[in-house]
C-alpha positions in Angstrom: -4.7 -5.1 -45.1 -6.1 -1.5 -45.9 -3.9 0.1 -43.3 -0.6 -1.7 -45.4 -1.5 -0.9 -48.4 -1.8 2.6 -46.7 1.4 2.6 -45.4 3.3 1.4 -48.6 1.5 4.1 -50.5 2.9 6.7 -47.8 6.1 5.8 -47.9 6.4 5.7 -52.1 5.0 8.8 -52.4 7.5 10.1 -49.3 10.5 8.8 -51.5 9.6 10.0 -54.7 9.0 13.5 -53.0 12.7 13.2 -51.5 14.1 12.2 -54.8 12.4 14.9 -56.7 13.6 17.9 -54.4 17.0 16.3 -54.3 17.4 16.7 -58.3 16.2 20.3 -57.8 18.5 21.3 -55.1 20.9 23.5 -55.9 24.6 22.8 -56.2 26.5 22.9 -53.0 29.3 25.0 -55.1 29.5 26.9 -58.0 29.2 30.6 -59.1 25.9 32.3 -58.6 23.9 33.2 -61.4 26.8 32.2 -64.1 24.5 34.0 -66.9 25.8 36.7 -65.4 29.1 37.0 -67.8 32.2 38.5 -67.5 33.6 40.3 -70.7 37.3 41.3 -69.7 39.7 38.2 -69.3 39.1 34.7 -69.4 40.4 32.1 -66.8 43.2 31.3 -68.8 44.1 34.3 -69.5 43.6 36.9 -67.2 43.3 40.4 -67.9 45.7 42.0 -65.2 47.5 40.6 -62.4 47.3 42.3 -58.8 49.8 42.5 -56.1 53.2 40.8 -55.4 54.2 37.3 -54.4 55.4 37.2 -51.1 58.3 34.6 -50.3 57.6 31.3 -49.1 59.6 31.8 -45.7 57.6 34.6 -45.0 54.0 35.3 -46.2 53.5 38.4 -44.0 55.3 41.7 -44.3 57.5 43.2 -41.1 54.5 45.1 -40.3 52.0 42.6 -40.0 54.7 40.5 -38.2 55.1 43.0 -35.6 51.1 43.8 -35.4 50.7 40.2 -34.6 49.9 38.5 -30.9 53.9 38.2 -29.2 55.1 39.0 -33.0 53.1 35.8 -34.5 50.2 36.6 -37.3 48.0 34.1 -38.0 49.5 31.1 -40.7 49.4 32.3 -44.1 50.8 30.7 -47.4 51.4 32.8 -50.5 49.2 32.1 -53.3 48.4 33.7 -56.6 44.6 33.1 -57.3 42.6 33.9 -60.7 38.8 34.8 -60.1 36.9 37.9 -60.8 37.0 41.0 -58.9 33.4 41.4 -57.6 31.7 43.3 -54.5 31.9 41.4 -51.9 28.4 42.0 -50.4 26.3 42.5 -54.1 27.8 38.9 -54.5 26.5 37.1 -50.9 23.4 39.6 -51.0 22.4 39.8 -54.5 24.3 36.9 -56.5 25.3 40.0 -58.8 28.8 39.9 -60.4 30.1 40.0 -64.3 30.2 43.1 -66.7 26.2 44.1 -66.0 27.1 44.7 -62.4 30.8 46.3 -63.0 29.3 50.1 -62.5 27.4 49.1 -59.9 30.3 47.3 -57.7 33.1 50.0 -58.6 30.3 52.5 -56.6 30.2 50.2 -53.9 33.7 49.3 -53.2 34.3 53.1 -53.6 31.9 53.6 -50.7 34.0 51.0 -48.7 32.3 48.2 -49.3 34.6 45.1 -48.9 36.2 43.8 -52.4 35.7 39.7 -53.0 37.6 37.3 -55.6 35.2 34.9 -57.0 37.1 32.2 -58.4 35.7 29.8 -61.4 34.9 26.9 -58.3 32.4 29.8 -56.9 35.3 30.2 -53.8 34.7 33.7 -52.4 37.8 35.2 -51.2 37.6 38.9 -49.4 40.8 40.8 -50.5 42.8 43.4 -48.6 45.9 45.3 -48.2 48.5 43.3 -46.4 50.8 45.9 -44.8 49.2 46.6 -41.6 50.7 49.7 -40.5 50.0 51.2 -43.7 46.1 49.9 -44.1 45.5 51.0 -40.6 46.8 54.7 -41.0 45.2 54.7 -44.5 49.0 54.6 -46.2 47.2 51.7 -49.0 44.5 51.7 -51.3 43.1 48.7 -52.5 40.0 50.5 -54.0 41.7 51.9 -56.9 42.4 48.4 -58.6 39.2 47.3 -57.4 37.4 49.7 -59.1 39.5 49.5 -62.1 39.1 45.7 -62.9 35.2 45.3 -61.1 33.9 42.3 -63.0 36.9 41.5 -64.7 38.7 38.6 -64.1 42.3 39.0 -62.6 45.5 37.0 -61.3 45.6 37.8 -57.5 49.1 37.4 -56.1 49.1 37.5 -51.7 49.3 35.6 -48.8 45.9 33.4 -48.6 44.4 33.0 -44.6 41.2 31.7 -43.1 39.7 31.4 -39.9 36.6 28.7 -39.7 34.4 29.4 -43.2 36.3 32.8 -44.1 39.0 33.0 -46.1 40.6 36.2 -47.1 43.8 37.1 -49.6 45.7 39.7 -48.1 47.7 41.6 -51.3 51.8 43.9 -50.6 52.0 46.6 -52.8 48.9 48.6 -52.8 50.4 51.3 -51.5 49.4 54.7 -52.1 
């Protein structure tokens, strides 16, 4: 009877355990550290838009077309995305975005570290140049308007692509 009791006992302290560390679990989405605030544009109405729009027949300029395996890119669809222009690796390293880390990010995306939209959902998009003859032979510069609008929030106009967990908005008319 002892050894039943001793069982039970196990197994309701087991469950309230698993209950209580499944209320303090973090959510599977979101922005990190959302008391970190932006102060330039709002969701609704975003300070500056980026890029152009590609047409829906073809999301990827002649360039890219060209660069790609037998002429074929990988699919893309054009998109225009709001979400706030953060450093990419502050952001996955740090959790660090908004108006207290805008000095901070335009040094490191000046220092070619990789520039992210972070959209309200938390969705973490890397962003970069589109024409790929011009980003490989350094004919674009996606670092100015980087730097410019670090932690503000921004309409991001492109042709969105992912492969597996990655997902990247690749922005005409950053040339130099």
């Amino acid at each position: 009877m002892k050894r039943k009791i001793s069982i039970c006992l196990v197994a309701l302290v087991a469950a309230f355990v698993l209950t209580a560390q499944e209320k303090k679990a973090p959510a599977a989405s979101g922005i990190l550290h959302p008391e970190m605030t932006v102060e330039n544009g709002t969701w609704d109405k975003p300070m500056a838009s980026i890029g152009t729009k590609p047409e829906a027949g073809s999301p990827w300029s002649t360039t890219s077309v060209a660069a790609g395996v037998n002429s074929k890119p990988q699919p893309g669809r054009p998109v225009t995305v709001v979400g706030e222009i953060v450093d990419f690796s502050c952001y996955i390293q740090l959790g660090k975005h908004g108006e207290k880390h805008r000095s901070c990010g335009q040094k490191c995306v000046q220092n070619g570290q990789p520039i992210g939209l972070l959209t309200r959902t938390g969705t973490l998009y890397m962003l970069m140049p589109e024409e790929h003859d011009p980003r490989r032979d350094g004919g674009v510069d996606a670092k100015a308007s980087a730097s410019d609008h670090m932690g503000h929030i921004v309409s991001v106009s492109g042709t969105e692509a992912s492969v597996g967990a990655y997902r990247a908005i690749y922005v005409q008319g950053l040339t130099k």
